[in-house]
C-alpha positions in Angstrom: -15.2 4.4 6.0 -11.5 4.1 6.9 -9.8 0.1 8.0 -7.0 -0.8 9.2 -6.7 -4.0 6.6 -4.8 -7.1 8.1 -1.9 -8.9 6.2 -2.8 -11.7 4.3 -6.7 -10.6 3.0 -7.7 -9.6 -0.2 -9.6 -6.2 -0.2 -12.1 -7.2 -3.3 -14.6 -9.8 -3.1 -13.0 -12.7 -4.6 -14.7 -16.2 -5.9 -15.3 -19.5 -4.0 -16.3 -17.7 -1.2 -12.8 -16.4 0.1 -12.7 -13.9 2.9 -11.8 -10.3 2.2 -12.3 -6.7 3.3 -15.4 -6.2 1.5 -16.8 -9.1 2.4 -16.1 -9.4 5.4 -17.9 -6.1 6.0 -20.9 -6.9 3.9 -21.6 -10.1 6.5 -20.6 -7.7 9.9 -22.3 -5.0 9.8 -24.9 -5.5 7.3 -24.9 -2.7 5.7 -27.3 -1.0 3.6 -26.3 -1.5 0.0 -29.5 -0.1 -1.6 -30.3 2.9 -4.3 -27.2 5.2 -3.9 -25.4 3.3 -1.0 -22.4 1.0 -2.0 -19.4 -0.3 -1.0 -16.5 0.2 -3.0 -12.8 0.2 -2.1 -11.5 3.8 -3.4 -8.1 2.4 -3.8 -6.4 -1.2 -3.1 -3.6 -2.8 -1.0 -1.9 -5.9 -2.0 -3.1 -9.1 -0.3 0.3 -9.5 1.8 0.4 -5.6 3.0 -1.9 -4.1 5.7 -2.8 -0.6 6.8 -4.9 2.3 5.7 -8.1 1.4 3.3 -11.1 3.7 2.3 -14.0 3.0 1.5 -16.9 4.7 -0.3 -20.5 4.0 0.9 -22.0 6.3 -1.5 -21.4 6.5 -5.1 -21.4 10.3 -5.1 -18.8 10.2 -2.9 -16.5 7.8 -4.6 -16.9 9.7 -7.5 -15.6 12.8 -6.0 -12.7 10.9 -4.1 -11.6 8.9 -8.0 -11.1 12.3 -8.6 -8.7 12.9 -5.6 -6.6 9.8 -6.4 -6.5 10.7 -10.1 -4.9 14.5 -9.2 -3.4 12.7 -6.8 -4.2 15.0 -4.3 -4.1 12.2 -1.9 -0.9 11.7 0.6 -0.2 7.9 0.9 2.7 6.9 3.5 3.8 3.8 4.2 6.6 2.0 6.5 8.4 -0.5 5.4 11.0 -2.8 6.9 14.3 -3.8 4.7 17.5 -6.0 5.8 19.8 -4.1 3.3 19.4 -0.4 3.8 19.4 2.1 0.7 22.5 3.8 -0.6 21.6 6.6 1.1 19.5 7.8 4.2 16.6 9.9 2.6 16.3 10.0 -1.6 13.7 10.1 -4.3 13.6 7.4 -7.0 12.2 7.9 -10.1 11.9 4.6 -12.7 10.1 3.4 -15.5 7.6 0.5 -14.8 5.7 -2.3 -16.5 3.6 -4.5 -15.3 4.1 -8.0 -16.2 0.4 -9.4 -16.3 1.7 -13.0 -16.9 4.1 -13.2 -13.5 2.2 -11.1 -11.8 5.0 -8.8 -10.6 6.3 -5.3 -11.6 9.5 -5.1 -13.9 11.3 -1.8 -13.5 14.0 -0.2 -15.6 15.9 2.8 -15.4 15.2 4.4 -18.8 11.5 4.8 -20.5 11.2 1.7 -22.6 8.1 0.3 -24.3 4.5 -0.1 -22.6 6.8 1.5 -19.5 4.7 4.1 -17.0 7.0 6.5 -15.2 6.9 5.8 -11.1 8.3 7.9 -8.3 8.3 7.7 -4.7 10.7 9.9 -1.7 11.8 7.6 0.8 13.7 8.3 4.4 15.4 6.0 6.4 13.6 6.1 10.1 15.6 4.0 12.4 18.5 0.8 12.1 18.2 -2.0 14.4 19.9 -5.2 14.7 20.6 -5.2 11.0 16.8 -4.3 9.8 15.8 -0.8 8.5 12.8 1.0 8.8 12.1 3.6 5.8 8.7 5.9 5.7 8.1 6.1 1.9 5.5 8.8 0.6 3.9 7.8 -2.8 4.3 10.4 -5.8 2.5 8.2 -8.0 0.7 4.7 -7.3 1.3 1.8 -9.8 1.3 -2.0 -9.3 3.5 -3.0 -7.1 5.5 0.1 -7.1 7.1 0.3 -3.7 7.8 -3.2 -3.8 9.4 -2.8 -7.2 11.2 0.6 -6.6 12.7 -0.8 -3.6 13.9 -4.2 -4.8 15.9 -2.5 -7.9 17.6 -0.5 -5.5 19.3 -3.3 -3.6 16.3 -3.4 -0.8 13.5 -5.7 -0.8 10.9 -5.6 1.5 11.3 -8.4 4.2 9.3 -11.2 3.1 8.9 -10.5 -0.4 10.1 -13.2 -2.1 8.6 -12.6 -5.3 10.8 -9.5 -5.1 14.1 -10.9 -4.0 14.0 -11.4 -0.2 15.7 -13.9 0.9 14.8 -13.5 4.6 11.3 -14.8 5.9 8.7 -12.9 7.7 4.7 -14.2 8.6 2.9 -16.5 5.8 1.1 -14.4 3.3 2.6 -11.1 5.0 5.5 -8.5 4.1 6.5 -5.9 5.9 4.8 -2.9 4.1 2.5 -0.8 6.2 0.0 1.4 4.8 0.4 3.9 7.9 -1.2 7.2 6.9 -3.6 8.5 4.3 -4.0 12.1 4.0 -7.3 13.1 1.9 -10.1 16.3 1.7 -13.6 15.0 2.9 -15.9 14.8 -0.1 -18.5 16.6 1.5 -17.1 19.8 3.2 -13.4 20.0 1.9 -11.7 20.0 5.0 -8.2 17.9 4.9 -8.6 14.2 6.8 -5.6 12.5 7.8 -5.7 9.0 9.2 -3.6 6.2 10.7 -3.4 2.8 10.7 -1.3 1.5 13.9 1.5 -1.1 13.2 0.9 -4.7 13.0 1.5 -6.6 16.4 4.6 -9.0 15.7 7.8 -9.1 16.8 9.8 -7.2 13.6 7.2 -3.9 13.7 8.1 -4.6 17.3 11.5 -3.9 17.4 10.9 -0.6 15.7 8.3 0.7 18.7 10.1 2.6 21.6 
């Protein structure tokens, strides 16, 4: 299965009975969770981002995708929307990162330094308007808030992430990171999947849609 997660929900089932992905497909549809079929998120998006999700119903079949994501044989683009554009119009970054489990938040650094996992991603700038910039950013590897991280040390938070250093405001429990294509081979016959995820329906993605 394929979504198009919402801002603002948590794709694992979370306690006190808060509404998420899983969950929320569990109750709608009902499905069959018996002997071999499950449902299991292959990969995860933050709470505030939306986009692109898959899901295995099978274990065999997450199995065989776990192995995708570990080779990273998956493609994993995503928009994002910045008020301070990057130093230049297209670029790779490559840092070091490590993830602070007390705040909650990524800390990146320049140079490998202890407990530090190296993270890169390409990004290209897609369109300026009215002071806002739209980059597409293609994942080379996928850590803990990478993108959000990577960007933010550059001089470019995402709009809306505070945690982050944005300073301007976007929707409650939102950002403006958009999981907008996922690239994949089908577990079953090999061939190469691509999916999309169309963009949230606000007024900033807005400006961005001819």
């Amino acid at each position: 299965m394929v979504v198009n997660k919402p801002q603002g929900l948590m794709v694992e089932e979370a306690a006190r009975g808060q509404l998420s992905v899983i969950r929320f497909l569990k109750k709608e549809f009902a499905l069959d969770l018996r002997g071999n079929n499950i449902l299991q998120n292959v990969h995860r998006l933050d709470k505030p981002v939306s986009g692109t999700l898959l899901i295995a119903r099978k274990r065999s079949v997450l199995k065989l995708l776990n192995e995708q994501f570990a080779s990273r044989d998956i493609g994993k683009t995503y928009l994002a929307i910045v008020s301070t554009a990057p130093p230049h119009t297209e670029g790779e970054l490559k840092h070091w990162l490590i993830k602070d489990e007390e705040g909650k938040r990524a800390l990146i650094t320049d140079a490998r330094v202890q407990l530090s996992v190296e993270v890169k991603l390409t990004y290209k700038v897609l369109k300026q308007k009215d002071g806002k910039t739209l980059l597409e950013v293609d994942l080379i590897t996928g850590k803990y808030h990478q993108i959000r991280a990577q960007l933010a040390h550059i001089g470019s938070p995402i709009i809306g992430d505070e945690k982050y250093g944005s300073t301007e405001k976007y929707l409650e429990n939102a950002l403006a990171l958009h999981a907008s294509k996922l690239t994949f081979k089908h577990p079953i016959d090999g061939n190469v999947m691509t999916v999309t995820a169309p963009l949230p329906d606000d007024s900033l993605w807005q400006l961005f849609i001819d």
